[in-house]
N, C-alpha and C positions, 0 to 999 in steps of 0.2 A: 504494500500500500504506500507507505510512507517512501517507500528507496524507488518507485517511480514519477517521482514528481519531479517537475523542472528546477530550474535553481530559480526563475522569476515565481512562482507557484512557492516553493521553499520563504521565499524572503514574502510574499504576500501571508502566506500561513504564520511567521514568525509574528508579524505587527497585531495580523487578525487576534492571534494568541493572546497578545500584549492587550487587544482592549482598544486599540486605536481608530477611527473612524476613515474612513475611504479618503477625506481631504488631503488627513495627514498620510495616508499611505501612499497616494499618489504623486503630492507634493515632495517627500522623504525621496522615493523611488523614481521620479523624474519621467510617469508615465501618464498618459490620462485618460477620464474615467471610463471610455470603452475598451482600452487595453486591462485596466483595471477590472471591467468584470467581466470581459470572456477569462485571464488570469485564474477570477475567483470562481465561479462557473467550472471550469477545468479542474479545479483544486477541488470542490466541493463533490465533484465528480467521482474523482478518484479514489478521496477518501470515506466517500458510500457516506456524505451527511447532506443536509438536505440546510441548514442554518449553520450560522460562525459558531453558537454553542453546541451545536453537537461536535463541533473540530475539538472544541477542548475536552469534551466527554472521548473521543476515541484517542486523544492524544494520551489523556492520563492512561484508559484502559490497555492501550498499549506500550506505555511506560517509554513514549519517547522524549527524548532530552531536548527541550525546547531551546535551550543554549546554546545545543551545537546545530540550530537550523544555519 
């Protein structure tokens, strides 16, 4: 799940984690907002959630390291 995601999908899912709002992730990452949610669309995709809080619900159950996104 987690070890196919892109590295722009990786650093989206890092902020999403964090709590941050799309302004700041797109402004942070230098993309905009429709690169922003095909990105999160993709992401959400992959890791079988359907909202940002379910990313942290399968992030904990899979005990991935959100530090080393």
């Amino acid at each position: 799940m987690y070890e196919d995601l892109t590295y722009s999908e990786k650093e989206v899912l890092y902020f999403l984690i964090q709590g941050y709002n799309y302004k700041y992730i797109i402004c942070w990452l230098g993309i905009n907002y429709k690169e922003y949610k095909k990105i999160k669309k993709s992401l959400l995709k992959k890791m079988n959630a359907k909202r940002r809080t379910q990313l942290l619900t399968i992030i904990l159950q899979e005990g991935i390291n959100i530090k080393n996104l």
